[in-house]
C-alpha positions in Angstrom: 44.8 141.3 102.2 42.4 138.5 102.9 42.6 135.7 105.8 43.5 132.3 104.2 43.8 130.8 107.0 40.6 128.8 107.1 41.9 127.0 103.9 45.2 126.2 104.3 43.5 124.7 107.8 41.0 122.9 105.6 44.2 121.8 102.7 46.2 120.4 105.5 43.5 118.7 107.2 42.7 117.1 103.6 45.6 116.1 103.2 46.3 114.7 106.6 43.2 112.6 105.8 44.2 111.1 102.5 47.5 110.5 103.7 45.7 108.4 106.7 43.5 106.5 104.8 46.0 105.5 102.0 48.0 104.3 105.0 45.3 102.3 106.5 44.8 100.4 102.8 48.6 99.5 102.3 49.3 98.9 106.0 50.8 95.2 106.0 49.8 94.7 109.5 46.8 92.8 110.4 43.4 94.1 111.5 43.4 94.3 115.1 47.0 95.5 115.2 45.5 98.5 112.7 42.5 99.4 114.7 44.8 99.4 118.1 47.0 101.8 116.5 43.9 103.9 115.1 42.6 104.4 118.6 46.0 105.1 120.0 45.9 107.7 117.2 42.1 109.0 117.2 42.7 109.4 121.4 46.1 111.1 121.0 44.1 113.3 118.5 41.4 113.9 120.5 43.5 115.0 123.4 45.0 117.3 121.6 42.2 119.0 119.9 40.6 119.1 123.7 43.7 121.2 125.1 44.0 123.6 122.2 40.2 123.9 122.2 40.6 124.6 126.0 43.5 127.3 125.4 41.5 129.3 122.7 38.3 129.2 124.8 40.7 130.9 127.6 42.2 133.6 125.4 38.2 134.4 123.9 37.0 134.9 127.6 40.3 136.7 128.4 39.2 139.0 125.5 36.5 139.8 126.0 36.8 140.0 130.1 38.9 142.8 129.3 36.5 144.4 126.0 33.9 144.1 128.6 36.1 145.7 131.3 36.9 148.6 130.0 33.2 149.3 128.9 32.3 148.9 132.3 34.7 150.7 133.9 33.9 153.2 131.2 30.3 153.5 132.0 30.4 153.4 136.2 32.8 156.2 135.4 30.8 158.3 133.8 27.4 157.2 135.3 28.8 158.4 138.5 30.4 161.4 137.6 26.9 162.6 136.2 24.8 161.7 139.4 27.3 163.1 141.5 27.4 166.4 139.6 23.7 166.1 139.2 22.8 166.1 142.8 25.2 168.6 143.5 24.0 170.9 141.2 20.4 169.8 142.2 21.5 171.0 145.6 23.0 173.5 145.0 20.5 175.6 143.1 17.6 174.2 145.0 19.1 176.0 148.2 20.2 179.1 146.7 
């Protein structure tokens, strides 16, 4: 099954636009009352695209902290384990 999700995101932001603008052209206020409410609106937006923005930067670097942890782990693990029995056995044989 494929990921739509990228164009329903794109759809809705379309429309989202459309409907804006077709707003703005029939709005019977004047222009300064319009722009006011724009920035209201385009710093409400931006706000909000900031936080989310923030929140899926978090969850990435939660991600991959813990892809990135378990390699690690993964590899001290193991890296130890080897020099540990390699020196012992090293050891070992060299004195016998």
């Amino acid at each position: 099954m494929k990921d739509n999700s990228g164009k329903i995101l794109l759809a809705m932001l379309a429309g989202a636009s459309a409907g804006v603008i077709a707003g703005l052209l029939m709005a019977p206020d004047t222009g300064e009352v319009t722009r006011t409410s724009v920035k209201k609106w385009a710093g409400k937006v931006s706000k909000d695209l900031e936080k989310n923005l923030q929140i899926g930067l978090d969850e990435i670097k939660n991600m991959s902290g813990d892809t990135f942890g378990k390699s690690e782990e993964t590899n001290k693990g193991g890296s130890n384990t080897g020099t540990t029995g390699g020196n012992a056995t090293g050891t070992t044989g060299g004195n016998a």
